[in-house]
KOLGUDREN-21625 format. One line per field, with one value per residue: residue number from 1; residue in three letters; x, y, z of N, C-alpha, C in turn. Coordinates in nm, 2 decimals, always signed. Last residue first. Layout:
BEGIN
pos <- NUM; ...
code <- ala; ...
n.c1 <- X; ...
n.c2 <- Y; ...
n.c3 <- Z; ...
ca.c1 <- X; ...
ca.c2 <- Y; ...
ca.c3 <- Z; ...
c.c1 <- X; ...
c.c2 <- Y; ...
c.c3 <- Z; ...
***
This chain:
BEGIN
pos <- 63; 62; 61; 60; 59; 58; 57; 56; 55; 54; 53; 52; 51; 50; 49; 48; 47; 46; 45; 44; 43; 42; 41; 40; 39; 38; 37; 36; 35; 34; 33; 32; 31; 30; 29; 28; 27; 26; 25; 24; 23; 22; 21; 20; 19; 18; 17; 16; 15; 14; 13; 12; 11; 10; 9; 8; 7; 6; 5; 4; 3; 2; 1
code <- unk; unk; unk; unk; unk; unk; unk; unk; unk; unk; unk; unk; unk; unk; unk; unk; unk; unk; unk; unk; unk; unk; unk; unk; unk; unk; unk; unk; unk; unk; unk; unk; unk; unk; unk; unk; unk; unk; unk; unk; unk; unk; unk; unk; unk; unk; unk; unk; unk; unk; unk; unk; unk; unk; unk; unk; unk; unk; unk; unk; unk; unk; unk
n.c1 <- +16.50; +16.45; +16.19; +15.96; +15.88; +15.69; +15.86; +15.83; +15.57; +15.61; +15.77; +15.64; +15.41; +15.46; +15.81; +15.98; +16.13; +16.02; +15.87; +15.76; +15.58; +15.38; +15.25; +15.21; +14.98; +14.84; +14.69; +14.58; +14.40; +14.22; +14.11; +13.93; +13.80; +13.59; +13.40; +13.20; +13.02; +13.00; +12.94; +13.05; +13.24; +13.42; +13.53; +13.67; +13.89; +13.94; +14.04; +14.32; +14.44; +14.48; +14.62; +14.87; +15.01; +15.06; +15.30; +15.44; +15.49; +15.60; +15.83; +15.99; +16.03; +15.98; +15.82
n.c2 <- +9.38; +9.53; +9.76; +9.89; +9.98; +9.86; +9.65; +9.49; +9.41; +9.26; +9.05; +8.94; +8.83; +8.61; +8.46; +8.17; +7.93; +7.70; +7.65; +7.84; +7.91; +7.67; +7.75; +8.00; +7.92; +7.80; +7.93; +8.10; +7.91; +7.89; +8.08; +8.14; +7.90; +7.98; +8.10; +7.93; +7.97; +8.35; +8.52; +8.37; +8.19; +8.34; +8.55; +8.45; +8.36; +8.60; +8.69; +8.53; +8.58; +8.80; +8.86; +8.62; +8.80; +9.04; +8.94; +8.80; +9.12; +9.21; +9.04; +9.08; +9.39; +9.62; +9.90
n.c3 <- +5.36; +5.03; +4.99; +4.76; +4.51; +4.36; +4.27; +4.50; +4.48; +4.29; +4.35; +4.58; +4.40; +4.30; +4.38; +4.35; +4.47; +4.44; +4.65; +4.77; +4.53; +4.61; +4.81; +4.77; +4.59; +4.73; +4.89; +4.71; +4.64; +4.82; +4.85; +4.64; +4.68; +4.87; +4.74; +4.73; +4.94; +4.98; +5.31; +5.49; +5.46; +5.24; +5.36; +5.52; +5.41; +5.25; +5.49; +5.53; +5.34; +5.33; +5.57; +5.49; +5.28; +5.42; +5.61; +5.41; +5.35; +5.54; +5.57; +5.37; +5.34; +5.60; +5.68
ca.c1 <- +16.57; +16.46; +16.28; +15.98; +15.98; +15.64; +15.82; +15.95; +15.64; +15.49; +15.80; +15.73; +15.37; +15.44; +15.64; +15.99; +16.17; +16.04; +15.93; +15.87; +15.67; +15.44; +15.36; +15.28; +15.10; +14.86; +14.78; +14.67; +14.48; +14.32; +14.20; +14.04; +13.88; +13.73; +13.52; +13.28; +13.09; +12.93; +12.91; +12.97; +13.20; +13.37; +13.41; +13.54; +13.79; +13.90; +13.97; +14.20; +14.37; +14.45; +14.54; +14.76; +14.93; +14.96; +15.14; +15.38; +15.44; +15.50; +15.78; +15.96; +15.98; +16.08; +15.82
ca.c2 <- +9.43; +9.36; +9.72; +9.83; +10.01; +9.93; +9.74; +9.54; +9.50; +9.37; +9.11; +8.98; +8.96; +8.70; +8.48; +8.34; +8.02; +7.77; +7.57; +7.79; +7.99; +7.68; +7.59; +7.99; +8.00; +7.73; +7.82; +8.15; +7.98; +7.77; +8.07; +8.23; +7.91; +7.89; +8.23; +7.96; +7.90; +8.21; +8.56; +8.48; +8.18; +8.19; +8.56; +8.53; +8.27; +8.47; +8.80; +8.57; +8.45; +8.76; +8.91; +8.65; +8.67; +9.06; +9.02; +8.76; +8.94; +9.29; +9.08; +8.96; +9.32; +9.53; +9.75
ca.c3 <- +5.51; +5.08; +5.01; +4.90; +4.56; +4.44; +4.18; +4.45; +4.58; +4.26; +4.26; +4.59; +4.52; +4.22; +4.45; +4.29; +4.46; +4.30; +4.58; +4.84; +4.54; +4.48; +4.81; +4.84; +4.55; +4.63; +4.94; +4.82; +4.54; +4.75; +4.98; +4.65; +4.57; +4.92; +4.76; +4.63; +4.96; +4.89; +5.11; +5.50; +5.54; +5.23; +5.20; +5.61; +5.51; +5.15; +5.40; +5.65; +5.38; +5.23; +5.60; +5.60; +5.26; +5.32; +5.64; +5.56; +5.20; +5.41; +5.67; +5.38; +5.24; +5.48; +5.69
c.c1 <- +16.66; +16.52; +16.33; +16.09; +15.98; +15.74; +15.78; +15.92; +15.76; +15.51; +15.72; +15.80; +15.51; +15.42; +15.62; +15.82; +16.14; +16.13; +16.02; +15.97; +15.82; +15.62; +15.41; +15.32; +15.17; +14.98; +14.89; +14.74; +14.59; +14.41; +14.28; +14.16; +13.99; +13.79; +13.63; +13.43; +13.24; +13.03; +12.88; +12.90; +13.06; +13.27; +13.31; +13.46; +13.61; +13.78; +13.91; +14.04; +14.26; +14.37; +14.43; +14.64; +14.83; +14.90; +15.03; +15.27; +15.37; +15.47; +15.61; +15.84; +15.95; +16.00; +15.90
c.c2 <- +9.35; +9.42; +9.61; +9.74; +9.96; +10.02; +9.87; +9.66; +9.56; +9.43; +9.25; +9.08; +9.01; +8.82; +8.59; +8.33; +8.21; +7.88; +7.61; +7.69; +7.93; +7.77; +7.63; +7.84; +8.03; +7.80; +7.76; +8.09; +8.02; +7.82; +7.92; +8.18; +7.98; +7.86; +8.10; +8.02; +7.86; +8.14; +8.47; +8.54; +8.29; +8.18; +8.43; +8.53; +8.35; +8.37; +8.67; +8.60; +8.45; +8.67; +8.85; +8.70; +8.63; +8.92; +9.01; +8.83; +8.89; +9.20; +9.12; +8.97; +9.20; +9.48; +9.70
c.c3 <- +5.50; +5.28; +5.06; +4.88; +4.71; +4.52; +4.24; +4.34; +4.59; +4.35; +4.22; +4.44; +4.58; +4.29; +4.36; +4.35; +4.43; +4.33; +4.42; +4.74; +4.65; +4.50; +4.68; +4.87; +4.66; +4.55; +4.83; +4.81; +4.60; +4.68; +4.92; +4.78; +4.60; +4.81; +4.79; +4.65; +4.85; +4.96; +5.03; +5.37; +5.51; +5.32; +5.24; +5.48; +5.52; +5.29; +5.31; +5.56; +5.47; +5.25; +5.40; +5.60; +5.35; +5.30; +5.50; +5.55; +5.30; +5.37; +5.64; +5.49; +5.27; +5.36; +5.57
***
């Protein structure tokens, strides 16, 4: 799997993962799904995502 495709997926399943905490664990966890959101308005705007850079490291590749 590429690289833009891998972020997509991971942010998702991220978000997903934060809902179900929230819902099921404390009401607290909706921090972690603000955060999410919050770095991906950020990143469109900026340009640089910190999970693209940590997958690059990982050696995964741009397609």
């Amino acid at each position: 799997m590429t690289l833009h495709p891998l972020l997509r997926l991971i942010a998702g399943v991220m978000f997903a993962v934060s809902l179900l905490l929230t819902h099921y664990v404390d009401p607290n966890w909706v921090w972690f799904s603000v955060f999410i959101c919050v770095n991906l308005v950020q990143s469109a705007f900026t340009r640089w995502c910190p999970m693209i850079t940590i997958l690059k490291k990982l050696g995964i590749q741009e397609g």
